[in-house]
N, CA and C of each residue as an Amber inpcrd file, in Angstrom:
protein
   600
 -33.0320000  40.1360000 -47.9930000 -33.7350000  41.0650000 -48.8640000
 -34.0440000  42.3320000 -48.0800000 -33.8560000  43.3050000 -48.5630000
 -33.8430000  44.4750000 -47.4930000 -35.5320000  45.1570000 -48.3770000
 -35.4710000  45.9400000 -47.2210000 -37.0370000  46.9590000 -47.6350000
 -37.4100000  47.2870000 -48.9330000 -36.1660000  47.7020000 -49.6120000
 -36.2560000  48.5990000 -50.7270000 -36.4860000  47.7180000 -52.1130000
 -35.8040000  46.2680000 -51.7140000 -36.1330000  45.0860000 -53.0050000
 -37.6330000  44.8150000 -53.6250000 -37.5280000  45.0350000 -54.7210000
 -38.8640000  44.4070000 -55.3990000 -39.2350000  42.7030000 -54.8650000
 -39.5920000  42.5570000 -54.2230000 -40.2390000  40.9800000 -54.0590000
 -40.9420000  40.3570000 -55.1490000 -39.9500000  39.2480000 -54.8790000
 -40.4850000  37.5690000 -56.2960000 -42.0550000  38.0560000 -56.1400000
 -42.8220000  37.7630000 -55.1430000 -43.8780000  37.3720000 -55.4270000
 -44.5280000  37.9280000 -54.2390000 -46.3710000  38.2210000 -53.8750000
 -46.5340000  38.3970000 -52.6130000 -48.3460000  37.7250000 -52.5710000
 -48.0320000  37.4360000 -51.3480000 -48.8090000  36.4920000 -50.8750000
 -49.7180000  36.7290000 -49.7020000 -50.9110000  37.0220000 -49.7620000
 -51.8540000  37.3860000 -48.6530000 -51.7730000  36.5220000 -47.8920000
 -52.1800000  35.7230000 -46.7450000 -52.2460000  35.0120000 -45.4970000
 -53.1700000  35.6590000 -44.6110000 -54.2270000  34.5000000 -44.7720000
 -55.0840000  34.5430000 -43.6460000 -55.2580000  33.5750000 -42.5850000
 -55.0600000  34.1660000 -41.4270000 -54.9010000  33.1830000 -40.3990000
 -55.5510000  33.8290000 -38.8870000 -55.1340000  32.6690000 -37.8050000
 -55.8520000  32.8620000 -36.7770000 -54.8120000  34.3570000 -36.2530000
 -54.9960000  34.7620000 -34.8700000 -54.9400000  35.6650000 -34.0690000
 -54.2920000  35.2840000 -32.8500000 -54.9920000  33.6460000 -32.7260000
 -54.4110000  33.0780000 -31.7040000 -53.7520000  31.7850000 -32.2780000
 -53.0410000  31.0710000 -31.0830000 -51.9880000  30.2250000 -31.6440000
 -52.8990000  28.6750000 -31.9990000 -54.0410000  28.7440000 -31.6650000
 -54.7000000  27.4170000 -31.8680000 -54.3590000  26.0800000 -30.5490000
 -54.7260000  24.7750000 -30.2140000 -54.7220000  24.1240000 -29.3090000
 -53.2200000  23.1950000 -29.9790000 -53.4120000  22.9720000 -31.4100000
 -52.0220000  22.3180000 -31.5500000 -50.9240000  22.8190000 -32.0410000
 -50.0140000  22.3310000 -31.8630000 -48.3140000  23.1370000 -32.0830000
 -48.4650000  22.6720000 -33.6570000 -49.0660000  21.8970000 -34.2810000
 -48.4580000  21.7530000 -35.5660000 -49.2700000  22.8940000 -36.4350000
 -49.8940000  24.0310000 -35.7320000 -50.4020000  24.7810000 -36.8050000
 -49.4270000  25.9180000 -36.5070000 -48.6320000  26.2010000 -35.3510000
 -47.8780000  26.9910000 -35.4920000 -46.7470000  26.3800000 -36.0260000
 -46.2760000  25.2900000 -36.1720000 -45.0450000  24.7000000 -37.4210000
 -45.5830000  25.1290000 -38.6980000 -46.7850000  25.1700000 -39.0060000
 -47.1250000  25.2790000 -40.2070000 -47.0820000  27.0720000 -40.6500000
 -47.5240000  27.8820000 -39.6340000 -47.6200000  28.9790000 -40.1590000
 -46.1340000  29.6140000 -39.7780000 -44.7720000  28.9400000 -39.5090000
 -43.7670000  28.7730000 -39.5300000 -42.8880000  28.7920000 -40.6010000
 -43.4210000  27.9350000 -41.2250000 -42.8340000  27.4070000 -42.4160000
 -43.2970000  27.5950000 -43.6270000 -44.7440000  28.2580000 -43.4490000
 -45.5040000  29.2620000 -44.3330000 -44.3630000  30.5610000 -45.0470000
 -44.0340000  31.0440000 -43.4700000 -43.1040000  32.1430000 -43.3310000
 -41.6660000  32.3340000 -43.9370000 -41.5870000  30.7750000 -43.3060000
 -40.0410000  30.2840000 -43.8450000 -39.9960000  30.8710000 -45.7460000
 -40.8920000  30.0420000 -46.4720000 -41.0350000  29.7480000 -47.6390000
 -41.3020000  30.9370000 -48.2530000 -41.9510000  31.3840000 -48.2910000
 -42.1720000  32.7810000 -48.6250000 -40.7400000  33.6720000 -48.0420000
 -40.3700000  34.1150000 -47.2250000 -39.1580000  34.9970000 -47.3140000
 -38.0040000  33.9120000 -48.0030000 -37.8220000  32.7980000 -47.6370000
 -36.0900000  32.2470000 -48.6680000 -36.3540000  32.5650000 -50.2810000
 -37.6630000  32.3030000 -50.2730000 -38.2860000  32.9040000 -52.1230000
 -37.9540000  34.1420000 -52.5180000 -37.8200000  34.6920000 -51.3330000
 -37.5330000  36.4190000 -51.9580000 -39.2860000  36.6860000 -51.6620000
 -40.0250000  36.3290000 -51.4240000 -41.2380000  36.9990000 -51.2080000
 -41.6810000  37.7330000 -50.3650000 -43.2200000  38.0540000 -50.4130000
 -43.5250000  39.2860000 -49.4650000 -44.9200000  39.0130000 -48.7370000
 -44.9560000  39.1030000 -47.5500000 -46.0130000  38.3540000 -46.7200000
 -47.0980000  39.9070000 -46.4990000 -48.5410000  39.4920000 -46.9820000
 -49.2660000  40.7200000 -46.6590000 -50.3380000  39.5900000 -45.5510000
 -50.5090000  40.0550000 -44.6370000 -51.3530000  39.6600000 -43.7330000
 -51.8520000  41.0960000 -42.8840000 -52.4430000  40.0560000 -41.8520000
 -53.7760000  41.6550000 -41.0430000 -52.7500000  42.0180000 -39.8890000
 -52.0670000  42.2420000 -40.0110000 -51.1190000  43.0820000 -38.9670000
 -50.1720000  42.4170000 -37.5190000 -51.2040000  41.6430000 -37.0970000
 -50.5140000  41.8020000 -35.3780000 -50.0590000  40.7110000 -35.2480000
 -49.5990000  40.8920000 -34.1800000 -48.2510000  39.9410000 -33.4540000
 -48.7780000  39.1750000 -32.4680000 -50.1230000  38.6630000 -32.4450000
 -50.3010000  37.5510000 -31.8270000 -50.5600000  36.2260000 -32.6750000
 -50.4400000  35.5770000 -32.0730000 -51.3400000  33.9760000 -32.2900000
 -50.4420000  33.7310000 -33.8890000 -51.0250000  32.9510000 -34.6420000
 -50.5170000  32.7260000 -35.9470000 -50.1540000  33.5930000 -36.8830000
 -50.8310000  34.7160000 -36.7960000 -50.3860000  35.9430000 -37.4520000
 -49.2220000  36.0870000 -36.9470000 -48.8580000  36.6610000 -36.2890000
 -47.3600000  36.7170000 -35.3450000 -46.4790000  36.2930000 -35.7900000
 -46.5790000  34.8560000 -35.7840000 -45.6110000  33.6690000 -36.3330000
 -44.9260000  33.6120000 -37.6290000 -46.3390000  34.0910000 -38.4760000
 -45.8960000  33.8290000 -39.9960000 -45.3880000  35.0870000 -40.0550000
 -45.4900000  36.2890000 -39.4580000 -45.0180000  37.1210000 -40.0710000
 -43.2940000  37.3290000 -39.8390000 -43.1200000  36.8960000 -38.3190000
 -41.8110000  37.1110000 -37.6070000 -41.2510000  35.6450000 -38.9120000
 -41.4130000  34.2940000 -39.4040000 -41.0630000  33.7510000 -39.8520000
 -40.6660000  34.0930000 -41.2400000 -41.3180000  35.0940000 -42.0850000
 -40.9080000  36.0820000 -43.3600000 -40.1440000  36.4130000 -42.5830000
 -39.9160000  37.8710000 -42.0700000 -39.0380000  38.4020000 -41.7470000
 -37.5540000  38.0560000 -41.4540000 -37.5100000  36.6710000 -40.6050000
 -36.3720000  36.0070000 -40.0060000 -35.6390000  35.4270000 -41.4000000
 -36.5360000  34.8620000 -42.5580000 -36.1850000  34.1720000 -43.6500000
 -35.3390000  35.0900000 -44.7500000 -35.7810000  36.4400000 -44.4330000
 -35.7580000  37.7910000 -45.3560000 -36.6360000  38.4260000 -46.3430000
 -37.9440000  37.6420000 -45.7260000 -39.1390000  38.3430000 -46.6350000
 -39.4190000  39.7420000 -46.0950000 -39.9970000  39.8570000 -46.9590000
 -40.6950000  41.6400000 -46.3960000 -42.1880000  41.1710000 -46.1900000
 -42.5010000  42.2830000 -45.1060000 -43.7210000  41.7190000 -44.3500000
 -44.7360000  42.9640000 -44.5290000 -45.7230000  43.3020000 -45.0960000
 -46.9620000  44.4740000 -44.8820000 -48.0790000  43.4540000 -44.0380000
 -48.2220000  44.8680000 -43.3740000 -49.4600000  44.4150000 -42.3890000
 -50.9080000  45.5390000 -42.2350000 -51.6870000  45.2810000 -42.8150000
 -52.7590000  45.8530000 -42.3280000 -53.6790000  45.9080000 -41.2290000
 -53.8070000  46.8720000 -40.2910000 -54.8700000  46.2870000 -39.0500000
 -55.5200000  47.9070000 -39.4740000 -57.3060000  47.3600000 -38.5870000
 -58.0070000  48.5050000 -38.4830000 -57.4670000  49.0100000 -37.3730000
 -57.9480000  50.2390000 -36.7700000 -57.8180000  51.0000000 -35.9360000
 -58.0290000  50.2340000 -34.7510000 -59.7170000  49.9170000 -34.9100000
 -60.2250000  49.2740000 -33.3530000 -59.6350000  47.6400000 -33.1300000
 -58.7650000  47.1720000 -34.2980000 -57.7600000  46.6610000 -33.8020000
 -56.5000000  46.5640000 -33.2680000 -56.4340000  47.1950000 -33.3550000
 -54.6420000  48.0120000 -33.3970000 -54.0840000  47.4740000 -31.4520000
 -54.8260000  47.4570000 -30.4900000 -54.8320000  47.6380000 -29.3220000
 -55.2390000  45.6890000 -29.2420000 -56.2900000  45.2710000 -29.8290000
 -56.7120000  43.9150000 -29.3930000 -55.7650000  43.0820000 -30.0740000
 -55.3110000  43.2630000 -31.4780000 -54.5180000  42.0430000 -31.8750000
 -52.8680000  42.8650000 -31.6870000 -52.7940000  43.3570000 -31.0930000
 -50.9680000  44.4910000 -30.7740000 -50.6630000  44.3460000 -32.2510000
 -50.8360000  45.5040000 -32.9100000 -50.3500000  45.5090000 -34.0880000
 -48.9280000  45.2280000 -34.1120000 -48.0060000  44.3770000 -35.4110000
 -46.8800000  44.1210000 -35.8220000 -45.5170000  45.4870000 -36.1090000
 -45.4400000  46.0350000 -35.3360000 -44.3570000  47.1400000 -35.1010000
 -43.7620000  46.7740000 -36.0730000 -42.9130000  45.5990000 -36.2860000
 -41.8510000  45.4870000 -36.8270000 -41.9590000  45.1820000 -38.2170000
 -43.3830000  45.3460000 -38.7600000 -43.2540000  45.0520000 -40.3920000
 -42.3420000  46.3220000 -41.4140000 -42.4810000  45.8200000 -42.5500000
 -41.5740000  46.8160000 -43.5150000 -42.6320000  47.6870000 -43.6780000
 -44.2620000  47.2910000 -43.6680000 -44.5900000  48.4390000 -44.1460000
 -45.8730000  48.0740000 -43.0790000 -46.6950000  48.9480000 -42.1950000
 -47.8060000  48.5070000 -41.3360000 -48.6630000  49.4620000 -41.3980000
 -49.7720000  49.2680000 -41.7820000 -51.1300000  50.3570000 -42.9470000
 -51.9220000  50.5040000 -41.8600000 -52.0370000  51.4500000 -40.9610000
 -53.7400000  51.4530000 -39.9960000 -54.8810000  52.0410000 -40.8680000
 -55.9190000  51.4720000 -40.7800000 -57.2040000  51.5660000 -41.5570000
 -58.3750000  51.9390000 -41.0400000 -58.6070000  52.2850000 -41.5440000
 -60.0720000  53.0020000 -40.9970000 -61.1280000  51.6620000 -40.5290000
 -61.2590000  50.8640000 -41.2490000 -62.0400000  49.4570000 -40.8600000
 -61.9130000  48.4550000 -41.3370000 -62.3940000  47.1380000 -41.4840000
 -62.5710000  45.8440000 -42.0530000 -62.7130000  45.8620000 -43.4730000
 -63.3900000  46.6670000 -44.2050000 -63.6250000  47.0250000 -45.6640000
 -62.3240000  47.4530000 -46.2980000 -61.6840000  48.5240000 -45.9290000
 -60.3540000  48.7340000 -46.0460000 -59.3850000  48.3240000 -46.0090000
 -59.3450000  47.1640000 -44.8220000 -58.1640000  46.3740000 -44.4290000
 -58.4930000  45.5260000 -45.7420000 -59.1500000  44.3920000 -45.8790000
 -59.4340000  43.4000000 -46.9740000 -59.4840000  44.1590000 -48.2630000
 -59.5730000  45.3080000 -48.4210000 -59.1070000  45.8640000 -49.9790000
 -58.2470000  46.1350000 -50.2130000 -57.1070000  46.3900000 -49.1570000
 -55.8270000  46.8060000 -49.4830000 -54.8420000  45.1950000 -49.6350000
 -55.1270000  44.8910000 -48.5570000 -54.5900000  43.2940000 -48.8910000
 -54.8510000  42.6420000 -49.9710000 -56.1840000  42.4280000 -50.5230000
 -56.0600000  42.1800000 -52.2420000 -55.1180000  42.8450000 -52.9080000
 -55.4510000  44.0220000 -52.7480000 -54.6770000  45.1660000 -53.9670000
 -52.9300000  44.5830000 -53.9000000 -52.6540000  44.5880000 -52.7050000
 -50.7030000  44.1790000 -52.4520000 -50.8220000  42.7640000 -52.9820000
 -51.6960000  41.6700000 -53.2260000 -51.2260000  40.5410000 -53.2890000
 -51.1350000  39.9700000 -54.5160000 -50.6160000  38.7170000 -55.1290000
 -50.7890000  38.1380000 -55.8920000 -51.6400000  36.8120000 -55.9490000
 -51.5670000  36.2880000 -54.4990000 -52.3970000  35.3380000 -54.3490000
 -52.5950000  35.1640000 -52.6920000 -53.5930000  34.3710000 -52.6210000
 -54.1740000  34.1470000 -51.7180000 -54.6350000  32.9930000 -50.6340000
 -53.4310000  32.6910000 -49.7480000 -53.6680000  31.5040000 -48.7910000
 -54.2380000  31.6910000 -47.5180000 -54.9170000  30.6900000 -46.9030000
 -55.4670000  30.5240000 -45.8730000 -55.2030000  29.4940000 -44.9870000
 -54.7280000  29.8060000 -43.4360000 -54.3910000  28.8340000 -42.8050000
 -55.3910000  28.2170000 -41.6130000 -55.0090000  27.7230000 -40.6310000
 -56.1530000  27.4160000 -39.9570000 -56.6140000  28.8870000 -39.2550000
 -57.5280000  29.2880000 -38.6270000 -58.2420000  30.6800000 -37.8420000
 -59.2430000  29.9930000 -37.2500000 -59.9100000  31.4740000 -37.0070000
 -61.4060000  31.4780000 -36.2810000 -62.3000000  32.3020000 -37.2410000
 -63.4840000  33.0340000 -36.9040000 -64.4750000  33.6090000 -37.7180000
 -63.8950000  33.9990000 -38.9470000 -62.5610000  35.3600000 -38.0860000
 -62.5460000  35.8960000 -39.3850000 -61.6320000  35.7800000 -40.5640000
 -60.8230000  34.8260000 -40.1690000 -60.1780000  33.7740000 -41.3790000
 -61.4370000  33.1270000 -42.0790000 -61.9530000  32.4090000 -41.2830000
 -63.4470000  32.3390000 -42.8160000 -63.8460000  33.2970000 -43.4530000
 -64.0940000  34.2880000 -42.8710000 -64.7410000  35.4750000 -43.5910000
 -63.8670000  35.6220000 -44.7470000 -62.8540000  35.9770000 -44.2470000
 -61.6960000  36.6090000 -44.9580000 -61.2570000  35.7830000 -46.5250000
 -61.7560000  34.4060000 -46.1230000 -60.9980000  33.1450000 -47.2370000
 -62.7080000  33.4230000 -47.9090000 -63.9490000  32.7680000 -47.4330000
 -64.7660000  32.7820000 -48.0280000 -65.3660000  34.7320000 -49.4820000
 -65.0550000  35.6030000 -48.6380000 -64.7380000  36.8490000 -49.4580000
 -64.1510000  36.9420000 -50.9440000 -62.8950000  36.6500000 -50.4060000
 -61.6350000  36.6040000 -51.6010000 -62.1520000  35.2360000 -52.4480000
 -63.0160000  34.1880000 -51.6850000 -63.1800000  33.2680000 -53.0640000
 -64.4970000  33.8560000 -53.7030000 -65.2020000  34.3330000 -52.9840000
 -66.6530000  35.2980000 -53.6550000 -65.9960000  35.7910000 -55.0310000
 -65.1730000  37.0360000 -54.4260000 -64.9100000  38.2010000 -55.1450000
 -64.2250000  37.4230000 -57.0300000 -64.0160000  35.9380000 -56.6000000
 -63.5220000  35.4680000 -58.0620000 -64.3300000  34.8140000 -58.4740000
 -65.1260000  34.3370000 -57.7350000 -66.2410000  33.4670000 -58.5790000
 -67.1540000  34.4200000 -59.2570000 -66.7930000  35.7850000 -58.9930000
 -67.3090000  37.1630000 -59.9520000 -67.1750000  37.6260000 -60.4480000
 -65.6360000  37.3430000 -60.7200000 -65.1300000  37.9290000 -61.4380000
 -64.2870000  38.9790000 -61.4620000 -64.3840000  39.8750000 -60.0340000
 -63.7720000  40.7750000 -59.5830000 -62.1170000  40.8340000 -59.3670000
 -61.5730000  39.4800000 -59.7620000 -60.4740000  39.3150000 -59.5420000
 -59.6790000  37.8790000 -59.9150000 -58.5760000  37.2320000 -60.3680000
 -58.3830000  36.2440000 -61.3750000 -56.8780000  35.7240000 -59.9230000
 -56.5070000  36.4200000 -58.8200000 -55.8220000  35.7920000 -58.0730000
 -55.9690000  34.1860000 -57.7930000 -55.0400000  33.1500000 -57.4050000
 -55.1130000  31.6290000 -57.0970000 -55.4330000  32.0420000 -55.7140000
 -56.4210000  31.4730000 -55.3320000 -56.7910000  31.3790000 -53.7180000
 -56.0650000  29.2650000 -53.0970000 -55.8620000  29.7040000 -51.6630000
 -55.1870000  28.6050000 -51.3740000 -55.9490000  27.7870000 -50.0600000
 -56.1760000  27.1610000 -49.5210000 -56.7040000  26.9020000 -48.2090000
 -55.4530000  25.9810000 -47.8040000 -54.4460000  25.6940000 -46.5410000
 -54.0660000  24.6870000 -46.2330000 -54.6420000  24.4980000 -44.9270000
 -54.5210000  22.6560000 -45.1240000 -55.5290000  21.7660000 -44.4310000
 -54.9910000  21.4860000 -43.2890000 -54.0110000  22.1400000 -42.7170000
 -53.1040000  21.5180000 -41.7970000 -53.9800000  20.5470000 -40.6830000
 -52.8960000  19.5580000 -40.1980000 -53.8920000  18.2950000 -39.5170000
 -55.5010000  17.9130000 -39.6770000 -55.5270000  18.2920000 -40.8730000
 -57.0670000  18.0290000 -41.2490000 -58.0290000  19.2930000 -40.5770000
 -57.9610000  20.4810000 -40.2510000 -58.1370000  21.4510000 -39.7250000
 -59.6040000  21.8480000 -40.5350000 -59.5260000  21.3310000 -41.9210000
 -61.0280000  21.9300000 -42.6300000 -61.2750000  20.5660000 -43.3350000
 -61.1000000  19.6460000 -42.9980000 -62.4420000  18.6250000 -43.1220000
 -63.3350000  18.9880000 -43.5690000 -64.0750000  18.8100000 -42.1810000
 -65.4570000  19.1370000 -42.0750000 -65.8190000  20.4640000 -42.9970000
 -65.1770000  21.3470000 -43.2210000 -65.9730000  22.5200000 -44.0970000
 -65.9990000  22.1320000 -45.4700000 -64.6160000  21.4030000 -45.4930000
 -64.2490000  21.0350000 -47.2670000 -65.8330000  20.0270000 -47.3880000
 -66.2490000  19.2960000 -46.4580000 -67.5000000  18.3060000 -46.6400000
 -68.3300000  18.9450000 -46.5920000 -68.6310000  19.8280000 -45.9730000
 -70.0750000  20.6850000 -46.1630000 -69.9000000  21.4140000 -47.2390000
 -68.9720000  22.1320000 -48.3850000 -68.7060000  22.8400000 -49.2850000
 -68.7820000  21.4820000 -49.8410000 -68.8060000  20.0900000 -50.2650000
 -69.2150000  19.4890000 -51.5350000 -70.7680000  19.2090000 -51.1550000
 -71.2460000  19.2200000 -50.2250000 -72.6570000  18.9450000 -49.8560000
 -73.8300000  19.8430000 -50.3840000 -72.4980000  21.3880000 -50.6940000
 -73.4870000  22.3190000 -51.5300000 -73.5310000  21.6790000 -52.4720000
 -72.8150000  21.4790000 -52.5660000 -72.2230000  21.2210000 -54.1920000
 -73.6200000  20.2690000 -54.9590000 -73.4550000  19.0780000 -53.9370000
 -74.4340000  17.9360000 -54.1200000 -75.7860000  18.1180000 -53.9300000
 -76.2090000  19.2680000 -53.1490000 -77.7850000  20.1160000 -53.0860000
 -77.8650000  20.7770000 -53.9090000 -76.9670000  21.4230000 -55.0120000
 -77.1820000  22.3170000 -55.8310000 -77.4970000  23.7020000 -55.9010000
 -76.6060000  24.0540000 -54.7790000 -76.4060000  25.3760000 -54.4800000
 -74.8270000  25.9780000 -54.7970000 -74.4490000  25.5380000 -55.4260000
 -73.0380000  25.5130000 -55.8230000 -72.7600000  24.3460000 -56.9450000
 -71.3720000  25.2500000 -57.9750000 -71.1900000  24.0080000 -59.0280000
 -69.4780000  24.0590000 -58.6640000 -69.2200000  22.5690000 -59.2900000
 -68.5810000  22.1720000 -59.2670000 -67.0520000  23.0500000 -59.7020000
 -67.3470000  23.9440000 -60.7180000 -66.4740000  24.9260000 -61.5270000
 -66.1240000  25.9850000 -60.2980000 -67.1070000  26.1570000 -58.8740000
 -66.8290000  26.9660000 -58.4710000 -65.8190000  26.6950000 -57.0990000
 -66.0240000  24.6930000 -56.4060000 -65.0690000  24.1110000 -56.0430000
 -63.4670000  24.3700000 -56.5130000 -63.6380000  24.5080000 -57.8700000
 -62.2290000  24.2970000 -58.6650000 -61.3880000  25.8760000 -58.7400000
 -62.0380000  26.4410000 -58.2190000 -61.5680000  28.2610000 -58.0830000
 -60.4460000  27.8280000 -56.8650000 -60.4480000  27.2850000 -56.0580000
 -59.2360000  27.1170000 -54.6890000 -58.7470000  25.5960000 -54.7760000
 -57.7060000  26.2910000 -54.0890000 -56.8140000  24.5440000 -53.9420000
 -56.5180000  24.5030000 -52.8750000 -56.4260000  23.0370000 -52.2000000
 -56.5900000  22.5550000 -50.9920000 -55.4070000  21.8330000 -50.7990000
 -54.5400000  21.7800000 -49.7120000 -53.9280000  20.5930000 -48.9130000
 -53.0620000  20.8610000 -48.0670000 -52.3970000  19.2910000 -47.7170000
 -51.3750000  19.5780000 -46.7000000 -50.4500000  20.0730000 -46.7710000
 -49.8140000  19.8760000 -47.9370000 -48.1760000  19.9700000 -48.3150000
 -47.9770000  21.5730000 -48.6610000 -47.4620000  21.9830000 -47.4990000
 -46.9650000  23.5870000 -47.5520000 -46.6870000  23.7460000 -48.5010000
 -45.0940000  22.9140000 -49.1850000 -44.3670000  23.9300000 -50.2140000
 -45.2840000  23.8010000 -51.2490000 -45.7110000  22.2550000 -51.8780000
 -46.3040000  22.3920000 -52.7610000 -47.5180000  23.0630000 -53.4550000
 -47.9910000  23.5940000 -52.2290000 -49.4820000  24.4330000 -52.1360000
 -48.9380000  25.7880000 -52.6960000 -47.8820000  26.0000000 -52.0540000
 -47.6270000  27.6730000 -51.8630000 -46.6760000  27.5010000 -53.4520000
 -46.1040000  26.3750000 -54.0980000 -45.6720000  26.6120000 -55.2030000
 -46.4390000  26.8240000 -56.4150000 -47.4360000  25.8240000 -56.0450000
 -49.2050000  25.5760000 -56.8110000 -49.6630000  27.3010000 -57.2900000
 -49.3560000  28.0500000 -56.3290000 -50.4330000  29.5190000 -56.0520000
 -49.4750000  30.1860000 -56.8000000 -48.1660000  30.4310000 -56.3370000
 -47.2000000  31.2510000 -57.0190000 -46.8760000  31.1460000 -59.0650000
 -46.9490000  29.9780000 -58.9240000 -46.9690000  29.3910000 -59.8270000
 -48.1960000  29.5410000 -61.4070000 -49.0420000  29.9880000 -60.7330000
 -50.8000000  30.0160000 -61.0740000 -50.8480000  31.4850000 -61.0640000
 -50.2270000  32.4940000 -60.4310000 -50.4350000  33.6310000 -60.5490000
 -48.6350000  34.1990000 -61.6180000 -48.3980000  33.1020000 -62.0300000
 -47.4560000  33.3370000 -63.3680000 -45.7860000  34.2910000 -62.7000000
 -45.5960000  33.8100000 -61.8080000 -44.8010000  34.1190000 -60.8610000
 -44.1230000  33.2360000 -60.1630000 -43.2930000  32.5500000 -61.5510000
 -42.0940000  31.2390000 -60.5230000 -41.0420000  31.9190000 -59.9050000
 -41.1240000  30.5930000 -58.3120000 -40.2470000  31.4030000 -57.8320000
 -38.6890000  30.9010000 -58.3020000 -37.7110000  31.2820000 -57.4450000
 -36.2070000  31.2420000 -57.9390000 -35.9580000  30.2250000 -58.1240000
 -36.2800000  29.0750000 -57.0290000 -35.5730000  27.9070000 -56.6500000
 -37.2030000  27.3090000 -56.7310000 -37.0140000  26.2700000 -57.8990000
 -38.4170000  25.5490000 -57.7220000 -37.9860000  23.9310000 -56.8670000
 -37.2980000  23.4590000 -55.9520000 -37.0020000  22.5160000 -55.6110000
 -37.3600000  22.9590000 -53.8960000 -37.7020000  23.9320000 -53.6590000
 -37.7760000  24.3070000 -52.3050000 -37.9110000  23.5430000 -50.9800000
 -39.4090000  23.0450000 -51.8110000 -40.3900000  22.8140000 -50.7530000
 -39.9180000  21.6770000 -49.7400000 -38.8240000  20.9620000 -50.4670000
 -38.5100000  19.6230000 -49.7760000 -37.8490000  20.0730000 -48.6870000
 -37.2900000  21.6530000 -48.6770000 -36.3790000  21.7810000 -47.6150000
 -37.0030000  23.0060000 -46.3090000 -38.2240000  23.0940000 -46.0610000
 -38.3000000  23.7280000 -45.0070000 -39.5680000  22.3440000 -44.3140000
């Protein structure tokens, strides 16, 4: 798929910076990559070329997705912004970066990270439980990676600081393709080949 193609579908990704302690989260944000470019899709993530970001994006690219990347400025130097995307946005800050990445996407997955992959996933599920926006948000669980949060998010649930309707705004699991078909799918955007998933 070259630059100039309209892309099937496009897909925010939020992820770590760094590569994490196990190799199966970089298989995963691998094959994140994979799936999304053989789709014809288009990977919007926060810019740089380290850690998991890196991965998924060089993994679009290699597949033939098209890749946008947003970084702020006073990132640009800490996470080495992604040179090689089709399209790479420098931003004035954090507010900017996360509004433009909504605006390019259709939906919204999350892989394993640090702070600001929470931030970033917890935000985008705000902004719908408000209404501000009707995108499928995604979390994958790779090696059980959010447990523990998925249990403290029903514990609201069960204190009553949260309802149940607002659990049901994201979808959770292991299974790459089927997650990422789940989202595409939900934002009314099948992709070409719905048999995919079995093969990356």
């Amino acid at each position: 798929m070259t630059a100039t193609n309209t892309p099937a579908f496009s897909i925010c990704v939020y992820c770590g910076s760094r590569p994490g302690e196990n190799t199966a989260y970089t298989e995963a944000a691998t094959a994140v990559g994979q799936w999304i470019g053989k789709l014809g899709g288009q990977l919007v993530y926060g810019g740089g070329r380290t850690g998991l970001m890196g991965t998924v994006a060089e993994a679009t690219r290699q597949a033939g997705g098209r890749v946008v990347g947003v970084i702020p400025q006073a990132l640009v130097d800490k996470e080495l912004a992604n040179t090689a995307c089709d399209e790479l946005h420098i931003v004035a800050n954090m507010h900017e970066r996360k509004a433009m990445m909504a605006e390019r996407s259709n939906a919204f997955l999350a892989l394993p990270g640090g702070i600001g992959t929470f931030e970033e996933f917890f935000e985008v599920w705000t902004w719908r439980q408000l209404g501000y926006h009707d995108k499928p948000i995604g979390l994958l669980n790779t090696t059980g990676y959010y447990d523990h949060m998925l249990q403290f998010l029903d514990s609201s649930v069960a204190s009553g600081f949260m309802g149940p309707w607002q659990m049901d705004l994201i979808r959770h699991g292991t299974d790459i393709g089927a997650l990422l078909q789940a989202l595409v799918e939900e934002a009314g955007l099948a992709p070409e080949s719905q048999n995919l998933r079995g093969k990356i």
